[in-house]
N, CA, C and O of each residue as an XYZ file, in Angstrom:
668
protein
N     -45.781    -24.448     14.313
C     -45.271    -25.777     14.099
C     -44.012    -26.034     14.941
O     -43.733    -27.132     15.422
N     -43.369    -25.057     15.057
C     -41.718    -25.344     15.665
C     -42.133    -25.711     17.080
O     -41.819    -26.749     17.662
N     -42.959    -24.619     17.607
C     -43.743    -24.553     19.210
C     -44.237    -26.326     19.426
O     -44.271    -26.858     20.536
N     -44.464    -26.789     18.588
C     -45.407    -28.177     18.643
C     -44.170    -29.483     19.087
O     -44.442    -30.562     19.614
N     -42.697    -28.951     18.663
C     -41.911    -29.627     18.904
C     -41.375    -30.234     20.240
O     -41.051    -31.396     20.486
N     -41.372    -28.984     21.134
C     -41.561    -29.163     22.385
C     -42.723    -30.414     22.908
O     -42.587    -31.590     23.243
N     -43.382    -29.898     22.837
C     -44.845    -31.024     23.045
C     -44.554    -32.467     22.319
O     -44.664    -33.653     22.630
N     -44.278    -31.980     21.586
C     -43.747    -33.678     21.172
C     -42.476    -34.381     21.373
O     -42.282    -35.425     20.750
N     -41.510    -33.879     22.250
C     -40.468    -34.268     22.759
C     -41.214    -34.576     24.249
O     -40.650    -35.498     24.837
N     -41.990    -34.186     24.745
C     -42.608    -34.379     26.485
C     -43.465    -35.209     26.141
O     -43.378    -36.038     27.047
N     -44.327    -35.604     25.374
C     -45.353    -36.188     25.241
C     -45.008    -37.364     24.829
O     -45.791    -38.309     24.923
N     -43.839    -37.487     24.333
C     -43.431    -39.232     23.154
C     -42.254    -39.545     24.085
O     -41.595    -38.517     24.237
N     -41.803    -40.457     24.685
C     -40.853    -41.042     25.514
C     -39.730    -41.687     24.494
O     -38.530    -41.433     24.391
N     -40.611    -42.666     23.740
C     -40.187    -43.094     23.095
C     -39.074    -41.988     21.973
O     -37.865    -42.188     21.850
N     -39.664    -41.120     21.431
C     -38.898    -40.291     20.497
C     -37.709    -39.832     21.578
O     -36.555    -39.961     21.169
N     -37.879    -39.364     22.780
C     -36.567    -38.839     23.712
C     -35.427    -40.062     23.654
O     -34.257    -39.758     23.424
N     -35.794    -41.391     23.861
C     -35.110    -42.334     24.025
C     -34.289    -42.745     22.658
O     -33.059    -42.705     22.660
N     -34.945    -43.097     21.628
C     -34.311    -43.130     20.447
C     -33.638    -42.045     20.168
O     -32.721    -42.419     19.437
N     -33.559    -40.826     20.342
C     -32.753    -39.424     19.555
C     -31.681    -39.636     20.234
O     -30.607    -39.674     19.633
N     -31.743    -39.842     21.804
C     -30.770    -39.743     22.741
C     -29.985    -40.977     22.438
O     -28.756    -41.048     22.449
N     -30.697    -41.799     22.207
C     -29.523    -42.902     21.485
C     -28.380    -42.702     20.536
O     -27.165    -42.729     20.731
N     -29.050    -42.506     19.521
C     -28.926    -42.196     18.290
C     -27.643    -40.869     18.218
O     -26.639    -40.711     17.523
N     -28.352    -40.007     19.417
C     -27.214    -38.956     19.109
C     -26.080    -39.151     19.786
O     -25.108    -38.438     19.539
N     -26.002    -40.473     21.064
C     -24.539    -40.738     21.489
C     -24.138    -41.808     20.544
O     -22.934    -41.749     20.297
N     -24.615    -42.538     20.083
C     -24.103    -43.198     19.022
C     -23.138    -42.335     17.561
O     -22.030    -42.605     17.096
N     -23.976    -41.434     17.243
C     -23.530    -40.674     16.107
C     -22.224    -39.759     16.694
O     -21.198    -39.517     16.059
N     -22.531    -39.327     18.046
C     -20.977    -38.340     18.629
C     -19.871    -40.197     18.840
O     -18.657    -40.021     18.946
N     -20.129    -40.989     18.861
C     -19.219    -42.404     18.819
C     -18.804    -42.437     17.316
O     -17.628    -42.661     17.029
N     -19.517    -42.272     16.581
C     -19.500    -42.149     14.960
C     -18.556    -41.264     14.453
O     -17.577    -41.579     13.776
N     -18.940    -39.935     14.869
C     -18.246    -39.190     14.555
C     -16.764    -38.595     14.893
O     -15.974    -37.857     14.305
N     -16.793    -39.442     16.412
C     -15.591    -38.848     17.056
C     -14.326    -39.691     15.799
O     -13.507    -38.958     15.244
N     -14.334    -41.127     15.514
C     -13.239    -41.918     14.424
C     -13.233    -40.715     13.370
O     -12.215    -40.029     13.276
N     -14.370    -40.441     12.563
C     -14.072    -39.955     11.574
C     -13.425    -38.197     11.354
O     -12.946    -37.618     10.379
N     -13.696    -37.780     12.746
C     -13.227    -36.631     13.099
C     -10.920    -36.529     12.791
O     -10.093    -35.884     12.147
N     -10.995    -37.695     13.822
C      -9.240    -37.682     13.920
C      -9.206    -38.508     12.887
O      -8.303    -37.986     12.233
N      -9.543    -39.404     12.294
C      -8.733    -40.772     11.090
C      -7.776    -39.552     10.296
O      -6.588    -39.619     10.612
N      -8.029    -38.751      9.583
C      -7.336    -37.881      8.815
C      -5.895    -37.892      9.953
O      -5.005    -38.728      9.798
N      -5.850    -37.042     10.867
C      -5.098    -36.770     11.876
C      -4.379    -38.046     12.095
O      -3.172    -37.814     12.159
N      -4.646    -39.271     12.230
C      -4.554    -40.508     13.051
C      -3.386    -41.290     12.176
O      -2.340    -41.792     12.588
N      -4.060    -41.206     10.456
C      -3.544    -41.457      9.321
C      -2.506    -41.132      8.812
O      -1.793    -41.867      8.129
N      -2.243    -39.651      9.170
C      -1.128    -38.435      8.449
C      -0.089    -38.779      9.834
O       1.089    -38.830      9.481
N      -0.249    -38.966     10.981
C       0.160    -38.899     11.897
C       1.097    -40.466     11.659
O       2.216    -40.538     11.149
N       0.325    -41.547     12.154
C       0.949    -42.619     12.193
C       1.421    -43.234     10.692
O       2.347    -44.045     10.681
N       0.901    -42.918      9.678
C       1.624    -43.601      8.229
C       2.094    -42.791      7.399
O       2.661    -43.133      6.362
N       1.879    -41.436      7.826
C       2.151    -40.524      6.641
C       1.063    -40.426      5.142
O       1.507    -40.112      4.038
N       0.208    -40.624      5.300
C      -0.911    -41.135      4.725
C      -1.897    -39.933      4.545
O      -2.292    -39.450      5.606
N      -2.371    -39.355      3.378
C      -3.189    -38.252      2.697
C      -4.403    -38.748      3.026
O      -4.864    -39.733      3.602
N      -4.895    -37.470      2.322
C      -6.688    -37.385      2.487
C      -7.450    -38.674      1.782
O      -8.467    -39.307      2.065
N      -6.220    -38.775      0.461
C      -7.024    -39.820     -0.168
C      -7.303    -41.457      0.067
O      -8.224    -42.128     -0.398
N      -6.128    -41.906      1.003
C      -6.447    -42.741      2.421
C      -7.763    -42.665      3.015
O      -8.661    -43.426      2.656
N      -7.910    -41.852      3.837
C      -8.987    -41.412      4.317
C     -10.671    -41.915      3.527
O     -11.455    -42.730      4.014
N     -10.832    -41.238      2.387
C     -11.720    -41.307      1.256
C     -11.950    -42.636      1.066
O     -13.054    -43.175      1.142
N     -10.900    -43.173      0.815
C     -10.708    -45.130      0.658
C     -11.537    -45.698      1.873
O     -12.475    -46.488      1.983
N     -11.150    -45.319      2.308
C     -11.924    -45.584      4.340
C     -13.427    -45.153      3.954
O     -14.299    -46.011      3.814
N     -13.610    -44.183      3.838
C     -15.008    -44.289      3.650
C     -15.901    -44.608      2.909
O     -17.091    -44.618      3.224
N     -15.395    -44.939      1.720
C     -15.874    -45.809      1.016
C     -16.575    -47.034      1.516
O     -17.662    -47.439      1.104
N     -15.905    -47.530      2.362
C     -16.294    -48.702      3.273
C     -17.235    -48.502      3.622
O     -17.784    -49.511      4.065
N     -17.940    -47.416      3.685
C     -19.375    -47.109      4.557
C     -19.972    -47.425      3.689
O     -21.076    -47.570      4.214
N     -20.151    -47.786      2.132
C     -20.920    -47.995      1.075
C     -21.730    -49.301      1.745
O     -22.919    -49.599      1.632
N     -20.457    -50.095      2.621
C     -21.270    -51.584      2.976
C     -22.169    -51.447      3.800
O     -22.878    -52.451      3.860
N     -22.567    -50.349      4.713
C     -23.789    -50.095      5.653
C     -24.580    -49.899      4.905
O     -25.455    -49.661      5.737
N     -25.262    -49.739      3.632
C     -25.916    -49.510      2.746
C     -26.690    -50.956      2.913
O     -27.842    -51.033      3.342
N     -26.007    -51.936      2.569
C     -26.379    -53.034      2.689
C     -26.911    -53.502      3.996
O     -27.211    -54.675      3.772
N     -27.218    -53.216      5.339
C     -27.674    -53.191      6.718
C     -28.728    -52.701      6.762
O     -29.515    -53.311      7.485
N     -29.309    -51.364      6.030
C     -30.874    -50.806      5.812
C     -31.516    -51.766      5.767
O     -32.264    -51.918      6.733
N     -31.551    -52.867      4.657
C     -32.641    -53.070      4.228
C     -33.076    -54.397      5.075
O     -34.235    -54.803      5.147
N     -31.872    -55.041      5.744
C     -31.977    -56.353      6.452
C     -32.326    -55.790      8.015
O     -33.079    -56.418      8.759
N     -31.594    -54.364      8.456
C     -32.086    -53.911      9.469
C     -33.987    -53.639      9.514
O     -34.662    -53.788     10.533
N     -34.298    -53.403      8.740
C     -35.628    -52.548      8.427
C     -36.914    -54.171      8.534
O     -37.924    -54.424      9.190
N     -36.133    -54.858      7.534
C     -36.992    -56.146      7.496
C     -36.793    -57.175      9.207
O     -37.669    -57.913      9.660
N     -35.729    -56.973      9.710
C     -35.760    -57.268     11.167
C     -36.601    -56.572     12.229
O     -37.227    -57.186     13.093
N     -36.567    -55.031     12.083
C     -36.824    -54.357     13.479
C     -38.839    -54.880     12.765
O     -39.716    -54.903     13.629
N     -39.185    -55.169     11.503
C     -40.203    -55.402     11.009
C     -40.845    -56.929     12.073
O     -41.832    -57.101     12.789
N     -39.986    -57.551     11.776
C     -40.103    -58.615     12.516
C     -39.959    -59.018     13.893
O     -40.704    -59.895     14.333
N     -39.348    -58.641     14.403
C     -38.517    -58.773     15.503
C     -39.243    -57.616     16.954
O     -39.743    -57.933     18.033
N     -39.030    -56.450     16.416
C     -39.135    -54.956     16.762
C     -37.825    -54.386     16.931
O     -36.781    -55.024     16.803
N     -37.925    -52.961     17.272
C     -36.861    -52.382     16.615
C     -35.794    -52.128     18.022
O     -34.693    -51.585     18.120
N     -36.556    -52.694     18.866
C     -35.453    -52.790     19.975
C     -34.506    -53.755     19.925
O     -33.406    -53.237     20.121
N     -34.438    -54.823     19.765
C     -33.505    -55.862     19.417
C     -32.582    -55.483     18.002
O     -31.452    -55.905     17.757
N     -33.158    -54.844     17.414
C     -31.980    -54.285     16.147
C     -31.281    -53.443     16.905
O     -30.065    -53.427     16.712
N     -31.855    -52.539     17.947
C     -30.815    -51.325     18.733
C     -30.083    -52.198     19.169
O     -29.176    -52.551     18.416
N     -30.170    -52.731     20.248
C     -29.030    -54.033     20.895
C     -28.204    -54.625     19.898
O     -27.079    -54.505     20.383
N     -28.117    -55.031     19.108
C     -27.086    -55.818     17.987
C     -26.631    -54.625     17.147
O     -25.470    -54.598     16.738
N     -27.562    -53.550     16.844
C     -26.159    -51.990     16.904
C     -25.193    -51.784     17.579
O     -24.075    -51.506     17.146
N     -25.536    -51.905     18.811
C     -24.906    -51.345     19.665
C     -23.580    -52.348     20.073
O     -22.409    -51.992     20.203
N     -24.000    -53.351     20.189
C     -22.849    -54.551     20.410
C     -21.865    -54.032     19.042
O     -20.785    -53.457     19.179
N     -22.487    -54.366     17.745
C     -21.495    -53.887     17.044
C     -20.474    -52.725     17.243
O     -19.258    -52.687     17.054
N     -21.548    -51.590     17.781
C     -19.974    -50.478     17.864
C     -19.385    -50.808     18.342
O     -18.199    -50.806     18.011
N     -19.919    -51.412     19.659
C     -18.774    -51.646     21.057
C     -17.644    -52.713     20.570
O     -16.474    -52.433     20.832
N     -17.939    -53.958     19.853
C     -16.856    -54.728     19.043
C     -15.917    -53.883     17.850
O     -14.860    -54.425     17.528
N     -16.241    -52.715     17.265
C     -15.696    -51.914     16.220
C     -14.692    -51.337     17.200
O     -13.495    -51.507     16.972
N     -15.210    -50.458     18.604
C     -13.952    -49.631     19.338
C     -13.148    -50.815     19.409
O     -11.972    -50.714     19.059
N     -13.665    -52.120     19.874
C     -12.755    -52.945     20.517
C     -11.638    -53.480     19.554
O     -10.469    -53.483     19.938
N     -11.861    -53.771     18.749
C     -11.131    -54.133     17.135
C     -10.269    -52.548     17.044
O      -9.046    -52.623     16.923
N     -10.773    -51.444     17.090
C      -9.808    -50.085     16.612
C      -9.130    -50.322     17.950
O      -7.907    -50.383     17.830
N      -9.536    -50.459     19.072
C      -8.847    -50.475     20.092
C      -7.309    -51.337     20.164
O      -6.170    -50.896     20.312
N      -7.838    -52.813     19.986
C      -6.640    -53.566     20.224
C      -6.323    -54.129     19.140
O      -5.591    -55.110     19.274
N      -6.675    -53.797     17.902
C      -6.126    -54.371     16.533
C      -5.888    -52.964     15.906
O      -6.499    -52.319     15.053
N      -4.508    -52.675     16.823
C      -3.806    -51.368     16.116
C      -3.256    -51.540     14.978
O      -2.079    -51.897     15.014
N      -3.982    -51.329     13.453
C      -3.308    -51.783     12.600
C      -4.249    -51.926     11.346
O      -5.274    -52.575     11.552
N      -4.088    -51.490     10.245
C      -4.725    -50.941      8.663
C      -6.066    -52.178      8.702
O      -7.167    -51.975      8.191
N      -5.625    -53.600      9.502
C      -6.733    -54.436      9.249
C      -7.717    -54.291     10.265
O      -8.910    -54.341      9.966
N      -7.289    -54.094     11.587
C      -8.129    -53.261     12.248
C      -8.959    -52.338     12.391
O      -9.954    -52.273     13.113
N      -8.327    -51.303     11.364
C      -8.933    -50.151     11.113
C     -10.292    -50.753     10.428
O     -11.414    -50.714     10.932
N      -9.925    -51.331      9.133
C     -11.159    -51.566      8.090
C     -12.226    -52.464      8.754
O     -13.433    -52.470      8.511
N     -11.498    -53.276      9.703
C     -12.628    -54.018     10.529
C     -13.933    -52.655     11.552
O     -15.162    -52.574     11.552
N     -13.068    -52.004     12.120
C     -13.630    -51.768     12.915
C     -14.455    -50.561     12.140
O     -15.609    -50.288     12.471
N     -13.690    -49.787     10.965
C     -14.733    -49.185     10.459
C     -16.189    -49.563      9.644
O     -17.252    -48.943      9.677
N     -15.821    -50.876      8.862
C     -16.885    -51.983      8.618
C     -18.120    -52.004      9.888
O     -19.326    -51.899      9.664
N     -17.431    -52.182     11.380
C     -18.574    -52.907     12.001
C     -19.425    -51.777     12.995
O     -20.486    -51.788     13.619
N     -18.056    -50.576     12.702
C     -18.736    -49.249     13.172
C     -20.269    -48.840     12.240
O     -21.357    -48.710     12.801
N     -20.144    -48.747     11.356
C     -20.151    -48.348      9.943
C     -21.838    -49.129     10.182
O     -22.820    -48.410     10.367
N     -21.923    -50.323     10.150
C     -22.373    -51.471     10.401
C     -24.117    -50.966     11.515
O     -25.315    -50.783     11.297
N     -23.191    -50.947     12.635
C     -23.845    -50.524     14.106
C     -24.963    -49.212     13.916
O     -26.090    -49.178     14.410
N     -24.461    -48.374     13.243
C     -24.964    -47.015     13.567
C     -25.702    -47.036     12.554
O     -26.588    -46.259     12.910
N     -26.110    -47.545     11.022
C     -26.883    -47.898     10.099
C     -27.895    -49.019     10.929
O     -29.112    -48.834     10.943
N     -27.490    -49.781     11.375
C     -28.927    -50.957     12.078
C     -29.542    -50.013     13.039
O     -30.761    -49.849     13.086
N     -28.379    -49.152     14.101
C     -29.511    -48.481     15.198
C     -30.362    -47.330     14.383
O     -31.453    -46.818     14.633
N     -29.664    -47.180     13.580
C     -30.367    -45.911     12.645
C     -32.053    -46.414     12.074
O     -33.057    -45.708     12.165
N     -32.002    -47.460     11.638
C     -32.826    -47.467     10.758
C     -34.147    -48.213     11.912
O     -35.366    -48.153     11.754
N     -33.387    -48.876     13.033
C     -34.557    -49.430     14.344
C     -35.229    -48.345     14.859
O     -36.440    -48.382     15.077
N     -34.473    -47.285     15.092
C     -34.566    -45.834     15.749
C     -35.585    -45.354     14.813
O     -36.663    -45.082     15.342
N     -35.507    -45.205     13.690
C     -36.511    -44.568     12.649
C     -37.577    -45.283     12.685
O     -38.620    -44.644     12.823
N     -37.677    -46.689     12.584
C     -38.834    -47.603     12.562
C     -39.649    -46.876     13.985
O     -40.815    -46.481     14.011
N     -38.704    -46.847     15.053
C     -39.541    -46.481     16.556
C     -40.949    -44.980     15.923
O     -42.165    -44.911     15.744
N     -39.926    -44.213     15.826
C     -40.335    -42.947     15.943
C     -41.546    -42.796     14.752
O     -42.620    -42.203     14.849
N     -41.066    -43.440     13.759
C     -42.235    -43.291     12.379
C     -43.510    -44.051     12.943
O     -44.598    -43.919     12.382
N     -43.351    -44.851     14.069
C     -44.664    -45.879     13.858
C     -45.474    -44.656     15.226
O     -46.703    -44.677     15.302
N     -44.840    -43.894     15.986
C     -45.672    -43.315     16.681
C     -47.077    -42.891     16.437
O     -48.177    -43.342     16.755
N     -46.536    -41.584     15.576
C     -47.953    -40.375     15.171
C     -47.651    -40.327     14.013
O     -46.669    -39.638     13.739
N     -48.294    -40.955     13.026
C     -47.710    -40.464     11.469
C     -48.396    -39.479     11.053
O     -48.264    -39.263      9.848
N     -49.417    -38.470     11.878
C     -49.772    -37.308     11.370
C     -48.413    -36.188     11.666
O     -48.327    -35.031     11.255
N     -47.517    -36.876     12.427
C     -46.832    -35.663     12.878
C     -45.138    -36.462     12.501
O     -44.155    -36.112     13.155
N     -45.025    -37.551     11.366
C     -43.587    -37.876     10.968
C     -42.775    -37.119     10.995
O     -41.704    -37.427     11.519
N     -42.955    -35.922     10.478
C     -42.050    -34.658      9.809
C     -41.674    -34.108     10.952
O     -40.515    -33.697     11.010
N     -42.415    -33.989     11.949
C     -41.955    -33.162     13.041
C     -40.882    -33.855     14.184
O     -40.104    -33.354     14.995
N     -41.245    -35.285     13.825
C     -41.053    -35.636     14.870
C     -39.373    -36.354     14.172
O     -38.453    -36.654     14.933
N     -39.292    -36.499     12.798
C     -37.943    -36.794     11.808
C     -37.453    -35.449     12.667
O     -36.635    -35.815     13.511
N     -37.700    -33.945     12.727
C     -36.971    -33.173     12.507
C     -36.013    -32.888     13.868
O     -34.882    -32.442     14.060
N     -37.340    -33.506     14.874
C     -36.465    -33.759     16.141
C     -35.420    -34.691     16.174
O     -34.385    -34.402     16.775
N     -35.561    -35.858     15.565
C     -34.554    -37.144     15.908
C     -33.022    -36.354     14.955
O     -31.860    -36.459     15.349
N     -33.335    -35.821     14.046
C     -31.853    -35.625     13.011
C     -31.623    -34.619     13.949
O     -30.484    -34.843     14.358
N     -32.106    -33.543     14.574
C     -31.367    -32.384     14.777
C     -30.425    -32.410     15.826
O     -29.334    -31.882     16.044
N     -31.408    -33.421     16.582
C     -30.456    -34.171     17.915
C     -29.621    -34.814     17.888
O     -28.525    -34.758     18.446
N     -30.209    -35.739     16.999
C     -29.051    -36.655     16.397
C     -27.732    -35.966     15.733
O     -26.734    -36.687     15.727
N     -27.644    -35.104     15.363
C     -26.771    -34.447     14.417
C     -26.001    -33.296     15.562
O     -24.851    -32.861     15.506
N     -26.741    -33.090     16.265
C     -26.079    -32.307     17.388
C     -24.697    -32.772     18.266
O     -23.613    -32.384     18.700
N     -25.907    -34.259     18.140
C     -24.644    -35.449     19.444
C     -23.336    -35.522     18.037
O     -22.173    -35.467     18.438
N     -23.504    -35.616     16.793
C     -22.508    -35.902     16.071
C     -21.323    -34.442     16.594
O     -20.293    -34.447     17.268
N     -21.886    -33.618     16.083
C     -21.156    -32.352     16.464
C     -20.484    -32.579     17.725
O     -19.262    -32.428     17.731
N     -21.136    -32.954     18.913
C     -20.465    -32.859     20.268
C     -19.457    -33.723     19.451
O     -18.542    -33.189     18.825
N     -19.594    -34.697     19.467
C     -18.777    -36.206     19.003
C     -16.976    -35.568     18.645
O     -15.864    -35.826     19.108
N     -17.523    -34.630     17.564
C     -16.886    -33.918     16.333
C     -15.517    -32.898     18.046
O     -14.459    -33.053     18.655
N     -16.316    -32.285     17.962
C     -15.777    -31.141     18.729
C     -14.983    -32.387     20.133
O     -13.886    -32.056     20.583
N     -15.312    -33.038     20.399
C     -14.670    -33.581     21.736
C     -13.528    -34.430     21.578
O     -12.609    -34.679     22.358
N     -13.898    -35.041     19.784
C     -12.475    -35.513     19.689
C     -11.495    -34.844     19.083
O     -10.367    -35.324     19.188
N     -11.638    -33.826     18.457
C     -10.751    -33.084     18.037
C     -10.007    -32.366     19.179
O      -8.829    -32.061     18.995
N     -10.527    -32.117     20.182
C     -10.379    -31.056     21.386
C      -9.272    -32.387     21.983
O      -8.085    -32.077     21.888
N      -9.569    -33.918     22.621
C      -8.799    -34.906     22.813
C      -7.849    -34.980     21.951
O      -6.737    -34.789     22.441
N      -7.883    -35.237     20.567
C      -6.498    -35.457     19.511
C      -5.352    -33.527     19.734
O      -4.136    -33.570     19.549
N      -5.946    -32.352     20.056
C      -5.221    -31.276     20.270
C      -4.554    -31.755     21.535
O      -3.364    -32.072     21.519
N      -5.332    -31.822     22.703
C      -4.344    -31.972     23.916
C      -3.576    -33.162     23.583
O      -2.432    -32.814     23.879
N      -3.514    -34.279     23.175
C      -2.592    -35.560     23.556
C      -1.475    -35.261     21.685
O      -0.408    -35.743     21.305
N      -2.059    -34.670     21.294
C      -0.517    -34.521     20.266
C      -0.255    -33.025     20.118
O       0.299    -32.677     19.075
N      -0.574    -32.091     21.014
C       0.324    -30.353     20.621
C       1.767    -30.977     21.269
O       2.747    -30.415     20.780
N       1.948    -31.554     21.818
C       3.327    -31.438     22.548
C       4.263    -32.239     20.898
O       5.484    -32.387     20.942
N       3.775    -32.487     20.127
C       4.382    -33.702     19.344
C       5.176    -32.654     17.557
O       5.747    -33.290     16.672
């Protein structure tokens, strides 16, 4: 079964394209939630339990499944990727130049937002392929997907060490 994975990463285009999405999206995802702790303690003096409050906010991507799912239904699930993706890019842009607690919640809202719609277009892609082979082909998209989070993880932490050891 594992051997079959291969073959179904060469054989499905589509599954390469969505994972690879999905997993620079999720290392975009992950890189905020990597430093916010760091970012938080750093600029406000502000605990873990700050932090926690913040993610809470992700409760509202909850609410994006089901309107994402009934769109990429309608629509297809490429046009839900595109209006993901705009969203992150408006979330950096908001963390970017709305330095500031309302900024933050914006941009984690529309981060938050983005990566739940591409998530669930991305899944629509890949499930409608081969549904004799869902499982295999789920196990490719998370592992990748979860990989790019890790890079995500590791690259911003490695960025937040060099630009504050001197501090």
């Amino acid at each position: 079964m594992l051997r079959s994975l291969g073959e179904l990463w060469k054989s499905e285009p589509p599954v390469r394209d969505a994972t690879l999405t999905q997993a620079m999206l999720f290392a975009s995802f992950s890189m905020l939630w990597t430093v916010l702790p760091f970012w938080l303690a750093h600029r406000y003096g502000y605990g873990a339990g700050v932090t926690g409050t913040l993610a809470a906010l992700g409760l509202i991507g909850i609410l994006c499944a089901p309107l994402a799912g009934s769109f990429s239904d309608r629509q297809g699930p490429f046009r839900m990727v595109v209006l993901g993706v705009l969203l992150m890019l408006f979330a950096w842009g908001a963390l970017w130049a709305w330095n500031s607690m309302a900024g933050l919640v914006v941009g984690i809202l529309l981060l938050d937002a983005g990566e739940q719609c591409v998530l669930i277009a991305n899944q629509h892609t890949i499930y409608a392929l081969r549904p004799d082979a869902r499982n295999r082909l789920n196990t490719l998209f998370m592992s990748i997907m979860f990989l790019g989070g890790a890079g995500g993880s590791l690259a911003a932490a490695w960025v937040w060490e060099i630009t504050h050891s001197w501090a």
